[in-house]
C-alpha positions as CSV (number, residue, x, y, z in Angstrom):
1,X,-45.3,-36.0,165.1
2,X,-45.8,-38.4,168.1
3,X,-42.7,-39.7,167.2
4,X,-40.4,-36.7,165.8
5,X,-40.6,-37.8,162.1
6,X,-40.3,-34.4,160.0
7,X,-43.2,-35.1,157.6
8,X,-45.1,-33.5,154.3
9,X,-48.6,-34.4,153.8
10,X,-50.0,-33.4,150.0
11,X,-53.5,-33.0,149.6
12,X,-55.0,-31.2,146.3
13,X,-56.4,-28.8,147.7
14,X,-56.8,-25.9,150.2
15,X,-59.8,-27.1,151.8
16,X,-58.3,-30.7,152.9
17,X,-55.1,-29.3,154.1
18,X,-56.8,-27.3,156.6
19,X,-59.0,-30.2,157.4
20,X,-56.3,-32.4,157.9
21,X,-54.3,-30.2,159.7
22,X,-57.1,-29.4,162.4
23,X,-57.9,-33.2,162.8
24,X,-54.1,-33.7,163.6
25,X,-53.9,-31.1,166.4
26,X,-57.0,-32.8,167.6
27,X,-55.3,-36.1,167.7
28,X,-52.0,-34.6,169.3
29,X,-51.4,-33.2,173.0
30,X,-51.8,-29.6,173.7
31,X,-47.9,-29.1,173.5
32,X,-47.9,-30.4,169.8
33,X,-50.2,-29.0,168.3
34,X,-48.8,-26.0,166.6
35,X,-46.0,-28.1,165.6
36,X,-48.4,-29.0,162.3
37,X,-49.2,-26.4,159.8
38,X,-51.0,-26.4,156.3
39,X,-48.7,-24.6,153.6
40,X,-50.9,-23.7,150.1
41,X,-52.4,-21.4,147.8
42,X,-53.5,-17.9,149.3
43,X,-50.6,-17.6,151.4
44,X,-48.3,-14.7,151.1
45,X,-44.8,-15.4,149.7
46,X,-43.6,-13.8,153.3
47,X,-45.9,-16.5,155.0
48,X,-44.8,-19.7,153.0
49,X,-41.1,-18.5,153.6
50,X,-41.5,-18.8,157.2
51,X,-43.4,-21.9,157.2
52,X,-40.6,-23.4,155.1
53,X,-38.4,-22.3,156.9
54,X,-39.9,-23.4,160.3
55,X,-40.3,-26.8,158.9
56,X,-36.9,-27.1,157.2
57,X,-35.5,-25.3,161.0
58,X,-37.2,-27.8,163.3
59,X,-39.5,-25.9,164.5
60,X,-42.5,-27.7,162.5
61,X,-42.0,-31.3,162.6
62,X,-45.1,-32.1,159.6
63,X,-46.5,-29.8,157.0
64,X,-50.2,-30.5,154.8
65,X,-49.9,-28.9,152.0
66,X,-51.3,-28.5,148.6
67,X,-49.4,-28.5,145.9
68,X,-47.9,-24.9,146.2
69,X,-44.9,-27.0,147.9
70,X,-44.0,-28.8,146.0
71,X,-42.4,-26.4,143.5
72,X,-38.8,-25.7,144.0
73,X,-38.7,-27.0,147.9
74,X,-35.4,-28.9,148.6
75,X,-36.8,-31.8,150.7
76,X,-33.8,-33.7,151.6
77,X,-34.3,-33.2,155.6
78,X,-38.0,-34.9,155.4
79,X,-38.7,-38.1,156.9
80,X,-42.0,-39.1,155.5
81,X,-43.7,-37.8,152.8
82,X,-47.9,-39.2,152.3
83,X,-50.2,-38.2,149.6
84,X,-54.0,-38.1,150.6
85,X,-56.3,-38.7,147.7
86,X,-55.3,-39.0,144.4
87,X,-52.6,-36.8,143.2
């Protein structure tokens, strides 16, 4: 994020993408933070739409996510993808 690079972090599970996500904005300067947000599970269809969207739009530059993502998302403007833990 420090750096621009559009990224997708999976996780396996709900729990560690918010985790992950909060430590991030910690890490980040104020004016970055909500440029990271967690995509999984529980989400309304209406609410993953947008966050896709914001992330494929620029708006997001990374995205933690769970698996949920994975399914069907065309990735080809991503940068960096990381898997934390075993997938």
């Amino acid at each position: 994020v420090h750096h621009r690079v559009r990224t997708i972090v999976f996780v396996r599970v709900r729990t560690v993408a918010e985790l992950v996500v909060a430590r991030v904005r910690e890490l980040l300067p104020p004016d970055r933070r909500l440029l990271v947000a967690p995509y999984r599970a529980g989400y309304t269809a209406q609410q993953r739409r947008s966050i896709e969207s914001d992330l494929f739009g620029g708006k997001l530059l990374a995205v933690v996510a769970t698996s949920a993502l994975e399914l069907g998302v065309d990735v080809g403007c991503i940068d960096v993808t990381l898997h934390v833990g075993i997938p």
